[in-house]
N, C-alpha and C positions, 0 to 999 in steps of 0.2 A: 916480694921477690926482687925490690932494687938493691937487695945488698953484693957490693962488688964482688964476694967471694963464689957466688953461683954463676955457674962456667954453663950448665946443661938442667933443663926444665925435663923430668919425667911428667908425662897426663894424659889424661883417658881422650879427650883432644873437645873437650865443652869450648861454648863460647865464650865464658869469662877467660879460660884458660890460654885460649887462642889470643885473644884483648893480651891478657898479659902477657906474653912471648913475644907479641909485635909492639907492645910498648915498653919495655924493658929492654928489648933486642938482646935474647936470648934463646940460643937454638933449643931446640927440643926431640923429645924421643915419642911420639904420640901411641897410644896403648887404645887404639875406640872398642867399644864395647857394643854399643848400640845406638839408638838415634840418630842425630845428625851428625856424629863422634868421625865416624869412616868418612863422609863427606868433608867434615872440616880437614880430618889429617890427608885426604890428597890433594887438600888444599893447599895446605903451609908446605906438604912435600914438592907442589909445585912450581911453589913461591921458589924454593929452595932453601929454608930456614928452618925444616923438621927432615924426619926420617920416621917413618911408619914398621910398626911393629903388629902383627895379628895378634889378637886380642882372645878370639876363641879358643886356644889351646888352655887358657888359663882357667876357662870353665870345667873342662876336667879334672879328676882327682889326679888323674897322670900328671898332668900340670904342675899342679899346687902342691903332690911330692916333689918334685925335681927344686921346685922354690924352697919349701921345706920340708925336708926330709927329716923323719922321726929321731935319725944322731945327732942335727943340729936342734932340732926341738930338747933334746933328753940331756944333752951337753949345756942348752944355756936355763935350765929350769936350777934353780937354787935350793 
């Protein structure tokens, strides 16, 4: 992740990923899912070096159409 061209860290919000965002000093979009994920992202969003995003919508299929959707699935199949 120290390459200068990455502006913005998407992650589920683990501790190596955490590690990495504060030694890189590189904000982030934190996505927790489970574990200590929700804990560390109100962490960093405390810090003020993340922003927190809810995680459990993306368990539903409602979700993961809206992410993809069957015309961008059928548009990029070859």
């Amino acid at each position: 992740m120290p390459h200068p061209n990455i502006k913005l860290f998407i992650t589920q919000g683990g501790l190596q990923s955490m590690e990495e965002t504060i030694y890189n000093e590189v904000p982030c979009v934190v996505i927790p899912f489970f574990a200590e994920q929700e804990q560390n992202a109100k962490l960093m969003a405390n810090k003020g070096f993340a922003k927190t995003v809810d995680g459990k919508p993306f368990f539903k299929e409602r979700g993961i159409q809206k992410c993809y959707p069957r015309s961008y699935k059928k548009s990029k199949v070859i």
